[in-house]
C-alpha angles and dihedrals in degrees: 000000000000092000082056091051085042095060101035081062101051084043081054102043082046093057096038096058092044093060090045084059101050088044093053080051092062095039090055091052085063087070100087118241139220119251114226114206097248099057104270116104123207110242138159097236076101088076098048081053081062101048096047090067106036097052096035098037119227109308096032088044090058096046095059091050090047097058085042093053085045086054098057090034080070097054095266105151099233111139133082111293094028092282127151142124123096095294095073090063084066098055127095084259090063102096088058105052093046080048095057081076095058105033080056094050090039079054100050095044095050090040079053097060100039132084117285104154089121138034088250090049090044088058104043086048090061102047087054091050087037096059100032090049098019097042119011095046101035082048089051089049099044085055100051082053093041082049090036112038097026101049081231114155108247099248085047086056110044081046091059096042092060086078093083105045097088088058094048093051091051087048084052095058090039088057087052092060092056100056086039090062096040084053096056090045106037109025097178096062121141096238114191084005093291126124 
């Protein structure tokens, strides 16, 4: 019986976290954000994407994003701008909002697999997942939508999209602030999903 309770409760805090992700996604999308001329705006939803992963580990990262992208998919106007609803998934900004799930997931699994015995350690190993998920591979996707959706040429788009990469560094190192401060305040976190 008490493994039964034991698990119920993790299910539950799972849950739970997943939601409270989803949910900082949304909020995040309330901060107004800055139209760039080929379709695609600057926001700071990428650094939910971050922390997602960095605080829920992989499975439990994607999850999160999952349930937010179902919740635009329906027309809640989550995103930044107040836009939501199926036709935002066919816009040139489409490859990076199907790849928030897996750069939160990439995160999570590489935060997963690097140091976090300390609250330094903790930090530097998000900013590497962080870059390499968060960065390297939502960039990837946001270019193959930017090739795919916008008709661009591959070397146009990865040259636009360069113009985000400034702003998501400094969300990567912003994200290691956060889990530098969970770590000092709560040792015992579950960075990257492992114990």
């Amino acid at each position: 019986m008490n493994t039964v309770n034991t698990l119920s409760r993790r299910g539950a805090q799972s849950l739970s976290l997943v939601a409270l992700c989803a949910a900082l996604m949304a909020v995040l999308g309330l901060i107004p954000k800055i139209d760039l001329p080929f379709g695609v705006p600057i926001t700071l939803q990428s650094l939910g994407v971050m922390l997602a992963g960095c605080l829920l580990g992989g499975w439990r990262g994607f999850q999160a994003l999952v349930l937010f992208l179902l919740a635009v998919a329906v027309g809640l106007p989550l995103l930044a701008g107040g836009r939501g609803g199926l036709g935002v998934f066919m816009l040139p900004s489409a490859g990076y909002l199907v790849g928030y799930a897996f750069a939160a997931g990439a995160t999570g699994l590489i935060m997963g697999w690097l140091p976090r015995s300390s609250p330094r350690q903790a930090a530097l190993s998000a900013f590497i997942a962080s870059l390499l998920g968060g960065v390297l591979l939502l960039h990837a996707m946001g270019i193959a939508g930017l090739v795919g959706i916008a008709g661009m040429a591959p070397m146009q788009a990865l040259w636009l999209d360069m113009a985000f990469v400034p702003g998501d560094l400094l969300k990567c190192v912003l994200c290691a602030m956060v889990v530098y401060s969970v770590a000092k305040a709560l040792p015992d976190w579950p960075f990257g999903g492992r114990a």
